[in-house]
C-alpha positions in Angstrom: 0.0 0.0 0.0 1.6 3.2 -1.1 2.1 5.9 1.7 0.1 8.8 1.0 -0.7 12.5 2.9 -3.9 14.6 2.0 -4.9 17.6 2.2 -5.2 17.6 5.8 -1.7 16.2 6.7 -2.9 13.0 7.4 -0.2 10.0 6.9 -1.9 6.6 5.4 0.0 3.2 4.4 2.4 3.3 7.5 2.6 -0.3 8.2 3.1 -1.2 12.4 7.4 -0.5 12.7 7.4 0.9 9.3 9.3 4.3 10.7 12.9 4.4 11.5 14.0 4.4 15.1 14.2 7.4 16.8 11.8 9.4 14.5 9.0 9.7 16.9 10.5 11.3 20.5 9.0 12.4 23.7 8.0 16.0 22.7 5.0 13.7 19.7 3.8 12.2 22.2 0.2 13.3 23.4 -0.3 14.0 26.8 -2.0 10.9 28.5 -1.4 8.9 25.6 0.8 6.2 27.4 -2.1 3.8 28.8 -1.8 2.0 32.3 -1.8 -1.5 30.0 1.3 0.4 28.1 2.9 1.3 31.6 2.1 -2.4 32.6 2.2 -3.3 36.3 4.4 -2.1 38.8 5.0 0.9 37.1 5.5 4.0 39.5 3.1 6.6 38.9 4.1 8.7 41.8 5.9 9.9 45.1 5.1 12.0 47.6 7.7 12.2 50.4 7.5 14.7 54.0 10.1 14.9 55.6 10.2 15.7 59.9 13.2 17.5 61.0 11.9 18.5 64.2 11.1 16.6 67.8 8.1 15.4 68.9 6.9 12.8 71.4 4.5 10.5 72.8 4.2 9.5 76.7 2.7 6.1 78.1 0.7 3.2 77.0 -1.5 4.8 74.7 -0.6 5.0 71.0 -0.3 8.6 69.5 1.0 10.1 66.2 4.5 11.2 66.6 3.9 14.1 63.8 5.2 11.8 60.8 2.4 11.3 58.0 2.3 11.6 54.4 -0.7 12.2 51.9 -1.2 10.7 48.7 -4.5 11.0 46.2 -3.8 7.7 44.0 -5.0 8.3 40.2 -6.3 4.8 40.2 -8.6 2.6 43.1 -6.6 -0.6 41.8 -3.5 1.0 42.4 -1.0 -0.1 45.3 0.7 2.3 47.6 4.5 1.7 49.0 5.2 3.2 52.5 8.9 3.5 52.9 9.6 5.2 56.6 12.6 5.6 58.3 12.4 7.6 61.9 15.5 8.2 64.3 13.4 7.1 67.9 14.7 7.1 71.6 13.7 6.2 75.0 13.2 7.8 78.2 13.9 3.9 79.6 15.2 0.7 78.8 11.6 -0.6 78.6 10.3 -1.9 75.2 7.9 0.5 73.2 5.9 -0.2 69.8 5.6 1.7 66.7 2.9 1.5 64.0 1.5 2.2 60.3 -1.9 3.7 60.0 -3.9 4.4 57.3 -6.3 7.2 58.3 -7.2 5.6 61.7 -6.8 1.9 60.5 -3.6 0.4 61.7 -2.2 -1.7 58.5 1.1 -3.8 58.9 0.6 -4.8 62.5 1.3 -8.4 64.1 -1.9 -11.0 64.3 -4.0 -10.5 67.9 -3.3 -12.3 70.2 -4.7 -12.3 73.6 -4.3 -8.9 75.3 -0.3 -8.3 73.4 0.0 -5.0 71.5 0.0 -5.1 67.9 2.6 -2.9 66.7 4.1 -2.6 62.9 7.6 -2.8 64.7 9.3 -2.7 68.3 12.4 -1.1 70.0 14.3 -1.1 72.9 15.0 1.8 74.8 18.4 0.9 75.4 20.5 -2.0 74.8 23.5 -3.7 76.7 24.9 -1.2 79.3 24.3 2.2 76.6 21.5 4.3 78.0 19.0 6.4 76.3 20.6 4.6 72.6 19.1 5.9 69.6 16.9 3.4 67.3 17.0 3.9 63.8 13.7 2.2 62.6 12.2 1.1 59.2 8.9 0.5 58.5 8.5 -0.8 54.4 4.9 -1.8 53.7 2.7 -2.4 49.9 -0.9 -1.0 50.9 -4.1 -1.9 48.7 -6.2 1.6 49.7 -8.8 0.6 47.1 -9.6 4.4 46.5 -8.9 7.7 44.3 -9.3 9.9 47.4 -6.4 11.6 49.7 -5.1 9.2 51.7 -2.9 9.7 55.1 -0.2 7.5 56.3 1.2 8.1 59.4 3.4 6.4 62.6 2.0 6.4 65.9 4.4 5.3 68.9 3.7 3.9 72.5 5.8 2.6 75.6 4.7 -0.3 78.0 5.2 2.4 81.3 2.9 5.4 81.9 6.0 7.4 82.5 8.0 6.4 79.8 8.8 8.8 76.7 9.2 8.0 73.0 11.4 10.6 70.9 11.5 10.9 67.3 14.9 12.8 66.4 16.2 13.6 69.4 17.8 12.0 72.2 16.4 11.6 75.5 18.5 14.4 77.5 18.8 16.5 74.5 21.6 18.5 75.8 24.5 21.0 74.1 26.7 19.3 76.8 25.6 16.0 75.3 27.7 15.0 72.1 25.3 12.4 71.6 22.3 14.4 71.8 22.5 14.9 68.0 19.1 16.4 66.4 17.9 14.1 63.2 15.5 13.7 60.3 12.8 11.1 59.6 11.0 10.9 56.6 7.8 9.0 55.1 7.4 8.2 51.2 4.4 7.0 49.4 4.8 6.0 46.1 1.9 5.0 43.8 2.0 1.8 42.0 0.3 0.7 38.8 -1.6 -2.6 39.4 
């Protein structure tokens, strides 16, 4: 079929790979015109990262948001979201505490129930061996299924096992200038949208 333009511009008799490589570049192609099913799966569509680089804190038994959260509107409801956190914690005590994932107010990422135990995402130490107050630098990775094209909040919530024990997110316990390991730190939260 012989390869023809009218009046109009419009190119017939291109046969499927009939153009040389590199002829067609980023700047021809239409906005929106790469389809999910051209993306294909796992495809990232999108990140949104906060970032805390002041303190904060949470005292006793009771989880409560430790002023890390992130917000992502996913373009798609089958879409996954990846939560990648990383928070500098302390300790007011040697005494175990918990940290969690929530979505909204739903805790996702959590340990099974069982009995009266806490269900945390991930637990920490306040200190360790004979080094008091020890910083914990803590990870929480999860692959959420929101199931929604609205704003969606992920945040960590933290908790001790005593009603006088602390939980600090990037600072140490005594937080001292006399204290050279009293450092200050950043923790940040990323959600990344990901093509089902």
């Amino acid at each position: 079929m012989p390869i023809t333009i009218d009046g109009n511009g419009t190119i017939t008799g291109v046969s499927v790979g009939g153009l040389p490589d590199g002829i067609v570049d980023a700047d021809m192609i239409a906005a929106g015109a790469v389809t999910a099913a051209k993306r294909g799966a796992g495809a990232i569509l999108q990140v949104v990262q906060s970032s805390k680089t002041d303190t904060d804190s949470v005292t006793g038994m009771t989880y409560d948001d430790l002023g890390l959260s992130v917000t992502i509107t996913p373009t798609s409801a089958t879409s996954k979201i990846l939560i990648a956190c990383y928070a500098s914690i302390s300790a007011s005590s040697g005494f175990d505490c918990s940290l969690r994932l929530l979505r909204g107010s739903t805790p996702i990422s959590v340990g099974d129930a069982d009995g009266s135990r806490t269900r945390s995402s991930t637990t920490f130490t306040g200190n360790w061996t004979t080094v008091t107050y020890a910083r914990q630098n803590v990870a929480i990775n999860y692959l959420d299924s929101p199931a929604t094209t609205s704003a969606t909040t992920y945040k960590i919530q933290g908790r001790t096992y005593q009603s006088n024990v602390v939980v600090y997110i990037n600072q140490g316990h005594l937080d001292t200038d006399s204290a050279a390991y009293e450092a200050r730190a950043a923790s940040s939260i990323i959600a990344m949208e990901v093509a089902a």
